[in-house]
N, C-alpha and C positions, 0 to 999 in steps of 0.2 A: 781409377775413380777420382775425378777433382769436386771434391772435399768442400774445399773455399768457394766454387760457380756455387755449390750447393748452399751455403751457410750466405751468399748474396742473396739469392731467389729467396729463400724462407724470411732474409728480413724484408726484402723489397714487400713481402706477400702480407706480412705484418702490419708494415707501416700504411699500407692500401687502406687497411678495414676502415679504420678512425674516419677516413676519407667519404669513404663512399658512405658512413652511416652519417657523418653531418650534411652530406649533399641529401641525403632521405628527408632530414625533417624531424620535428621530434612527433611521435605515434598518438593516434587519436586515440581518446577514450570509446570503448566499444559495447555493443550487447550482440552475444554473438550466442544462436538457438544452440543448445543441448538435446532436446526431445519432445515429443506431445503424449498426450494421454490421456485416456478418458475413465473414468468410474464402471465399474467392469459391471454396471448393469445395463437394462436399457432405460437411456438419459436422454431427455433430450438436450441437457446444457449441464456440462459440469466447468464447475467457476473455483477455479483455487483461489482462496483472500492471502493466505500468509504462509511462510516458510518459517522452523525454526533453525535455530543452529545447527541441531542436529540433523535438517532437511526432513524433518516429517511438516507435512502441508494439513494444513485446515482447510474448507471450501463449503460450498455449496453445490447441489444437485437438483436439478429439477425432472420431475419426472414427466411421463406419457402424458397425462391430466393436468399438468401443471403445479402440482403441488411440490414446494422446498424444503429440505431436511439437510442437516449438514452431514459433512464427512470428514475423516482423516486417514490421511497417505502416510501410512508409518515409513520410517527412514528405513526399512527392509523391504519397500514397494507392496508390500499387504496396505489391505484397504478396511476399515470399518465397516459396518453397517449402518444404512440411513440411521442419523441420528435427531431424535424428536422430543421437544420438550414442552410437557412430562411425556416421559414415553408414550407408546401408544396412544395419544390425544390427537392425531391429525394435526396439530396448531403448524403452521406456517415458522419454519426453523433455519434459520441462516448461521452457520459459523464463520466466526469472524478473525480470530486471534489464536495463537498457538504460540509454547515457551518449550524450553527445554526438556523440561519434567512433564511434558504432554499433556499439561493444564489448557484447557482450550476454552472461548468466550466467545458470544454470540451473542443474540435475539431474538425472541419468540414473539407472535401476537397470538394473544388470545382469541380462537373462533368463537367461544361466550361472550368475552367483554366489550374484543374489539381492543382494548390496551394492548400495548407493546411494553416488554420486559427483559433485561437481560439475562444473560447465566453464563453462570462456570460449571466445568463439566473435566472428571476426571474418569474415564473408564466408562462406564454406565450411570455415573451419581450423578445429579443434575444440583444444583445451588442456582435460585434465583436471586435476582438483585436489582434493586431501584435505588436510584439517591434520593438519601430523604428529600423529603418534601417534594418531589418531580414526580409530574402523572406522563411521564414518558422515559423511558430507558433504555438505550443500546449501550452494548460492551463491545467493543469495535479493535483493542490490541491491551496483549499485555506483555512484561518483559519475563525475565529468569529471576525476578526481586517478586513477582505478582505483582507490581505494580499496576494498574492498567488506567483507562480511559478509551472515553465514548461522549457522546451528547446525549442531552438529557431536557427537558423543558421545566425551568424552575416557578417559582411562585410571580416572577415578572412575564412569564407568558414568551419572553425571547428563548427560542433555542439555541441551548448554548452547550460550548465546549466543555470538558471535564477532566480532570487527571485524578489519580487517588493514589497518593505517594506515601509510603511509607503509613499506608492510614488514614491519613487526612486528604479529604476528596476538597477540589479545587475545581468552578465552575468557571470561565470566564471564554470573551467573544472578540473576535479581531476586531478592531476598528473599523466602522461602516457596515460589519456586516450584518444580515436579517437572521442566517442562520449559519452555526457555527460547528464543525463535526472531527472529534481528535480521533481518528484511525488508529494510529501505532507508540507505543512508548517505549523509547532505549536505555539502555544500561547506566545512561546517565542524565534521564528523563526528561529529553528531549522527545516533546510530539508533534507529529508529523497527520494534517490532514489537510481537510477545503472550508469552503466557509461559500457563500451566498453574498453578492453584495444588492446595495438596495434598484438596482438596473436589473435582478435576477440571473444575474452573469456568474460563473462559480470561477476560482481561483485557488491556487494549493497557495498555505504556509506552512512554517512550523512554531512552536512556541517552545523555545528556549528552555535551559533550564531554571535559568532565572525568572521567569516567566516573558520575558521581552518578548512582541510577537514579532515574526520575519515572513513580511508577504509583501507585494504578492507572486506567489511561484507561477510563470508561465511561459513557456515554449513559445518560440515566435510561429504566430502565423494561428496561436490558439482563437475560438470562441468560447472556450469553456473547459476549464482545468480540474480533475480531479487528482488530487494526491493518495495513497491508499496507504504508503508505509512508508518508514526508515528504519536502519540498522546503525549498529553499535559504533558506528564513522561519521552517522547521520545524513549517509546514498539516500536520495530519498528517489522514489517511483511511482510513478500515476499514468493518467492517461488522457488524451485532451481531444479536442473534436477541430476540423480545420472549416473553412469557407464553402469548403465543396462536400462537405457532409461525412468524412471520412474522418476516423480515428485512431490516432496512432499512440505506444508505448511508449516514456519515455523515462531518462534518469535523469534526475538535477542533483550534480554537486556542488553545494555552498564555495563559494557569495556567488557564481555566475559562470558554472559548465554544465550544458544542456546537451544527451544525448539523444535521438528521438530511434523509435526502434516498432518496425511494421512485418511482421508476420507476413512470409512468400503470398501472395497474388490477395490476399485477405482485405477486407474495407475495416474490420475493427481490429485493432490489434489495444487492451489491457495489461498492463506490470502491475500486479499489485502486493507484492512482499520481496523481501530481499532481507539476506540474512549477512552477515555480520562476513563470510566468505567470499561475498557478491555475487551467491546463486541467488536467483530469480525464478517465481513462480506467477501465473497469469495467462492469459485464455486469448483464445482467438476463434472467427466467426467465417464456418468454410462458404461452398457458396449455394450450399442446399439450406443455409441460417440453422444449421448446427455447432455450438459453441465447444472446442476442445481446450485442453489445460494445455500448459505450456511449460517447461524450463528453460533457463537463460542463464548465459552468464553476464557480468559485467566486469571491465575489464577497466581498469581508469590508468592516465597516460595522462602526459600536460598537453595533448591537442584539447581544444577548444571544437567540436566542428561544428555544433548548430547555434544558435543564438536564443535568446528570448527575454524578459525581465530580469534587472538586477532588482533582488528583491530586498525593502530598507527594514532596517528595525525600526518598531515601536514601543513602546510604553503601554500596556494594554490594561483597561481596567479587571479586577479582579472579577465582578460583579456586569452582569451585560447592563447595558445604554439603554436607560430606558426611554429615549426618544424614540428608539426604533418600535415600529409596529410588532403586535403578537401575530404570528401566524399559526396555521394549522401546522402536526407534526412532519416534518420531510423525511420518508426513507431514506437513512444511508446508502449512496450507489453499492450496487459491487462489482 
């Protein structure tokens, strides 16, 4: 047995690696599919909004007739029952947000009023909720603090952003824009939505913890950006529309790495939550125009591979612009 040929080859085979992994490059950041899913009745659209930590999912369901009620995908793959608020009222129910402790937030409209109103919902109890003074309310994210935010239309008639931290709710609207909408809030109450500018063009930001705003978030090659969430790194996920009428997935990480991410043979592909792990949940549109839920992961790397805006900070006032025009209320996408 020669011993020493042997103890050459093992280092020559050694000293190779280092080599051939700097001639690679260094790894892009990725989103790479996990599963689909659908709400185990008959749907014709099920829409996850958010993921917790724990990987139980919030969403939407729409049913044969059209009519919305939300849901949750417990992190042992059990599903709720449509959930409607108030119970048994028919009203028109979207869930929007979901935290640890399986505290989940949404919006209902009224089929008497016609108003639209938030809620928290633990189990079966339902909790409404409006910000004073606003004849409009969505609850659109909350974290593992209850912290949450949503938009709301105040006494100036702009619809505006909103956070309520530690208590004290805080309305305010990106620069320029007509309408302003905070999706998701993080462990360190950074939110993450879209806003409207006055061209009717939509664009993701996020608004800092200090409240500075960081827009505008957009994918190259976007017409129209929506943001839906961020996680506790502040990954933030949306979904954007291109020139040729197609919709892609995609993840922005702060100040300026865009990944975009399209669902096998699909024209829509939505990310809309991502948890603190970088699982991903969000839908996609087969091509009979039945919408299925999604898992993803995301995977981040110092590749760089798509491009799009470096988004600046602002200075945002607390209070919206009242130069800008009132408009009627805008449903938050989902």
């Amino acid at each position: 047995m020669n011993i020493k040929n042997r103890i050459v080859c093992c280092s020559i085979a050694l000293v190779a690696l280092p080599v051939l992994e700097s001639l690679a490059g260094p790894a892009d950041s990725s989103v790479g599919l996990i599963t689909t899913f659908d709400y185990p009745a008959s749907v014709l659209s099920t829409q996850p909004q958010k993921i917790s930590d724990q990987d139980g999912v919030i969403g939407v369901i729409i049913d044969t007739i059209g009519a919305s009620s939300a849901f949750v995908r417990f992190p042992n793959g059990h599903y709720s029952a449509p959930l409607v608020d108030p119970p048994g009222s028919g009203n028109a129910t979207q869930g929007r947000g979901i935290n640890g402790s399986l505290m989940i937030c949404g919006n209902y409209t009224d089929t008497s009023s016609g108003l639209t109103h938030g809620f928290f919902a633990r189990g079966a109890t339902f909790y409404d909720y409006d910000v004073p003074g606003s004849t409009f309310t969505v609850v659109l994210g909350l974290n593992n603090a209850n912290d949450f935010c949503g938009s709301d239309i105040p006494a100036s008639g702009v619809q505006s952003g909103f956070v309520s931290i530690g208590g004290v709710v805080t309305e305010f609207t990106v620069p320029d824009a007509t309408v302003t909408l905070a999706y998701q809030i993080n462990s360190s109450d950074q939110a993450a939505g879209y806003y409207i500018d006055v061209n009717g063009i939509t664009h993701g930001y996020y608004r800092d913890s200090d409240g500075s705003i960081v827009s505008p978030i957009d994918p190259a090659g976007s017409t129209g950006t929506i943001v839906f969430g961020n996680n506790d790194n502040n990954t933030i996920v949306g979904r954007f529309a291109d020139s040729a009428g197609l919709t892609h997935g995609f993840v922005f990480v702060p100040p300026d790495t865009y990944v975009t991410y399209d669902f096998p043979g699909s024209t829509f592909t939505s990310l809309n939550g991502i948890n603190k792990e970088g699982s991903i949940v969000g839908r996609y549109l087969d091509n009979s125009g039945i919408e299925h839920g999604l898992f993803a992961r995301f995977t981040s790397a110092t590749g760089r591979p798509t491009g799009g805006t470096i988004p600046q900070r602002h200075s945002a006032p607390v209070s919206p612009a009242q130069a800008l025009p009132a408009n009627p209320a805008v449903a938050p996408a989902l």
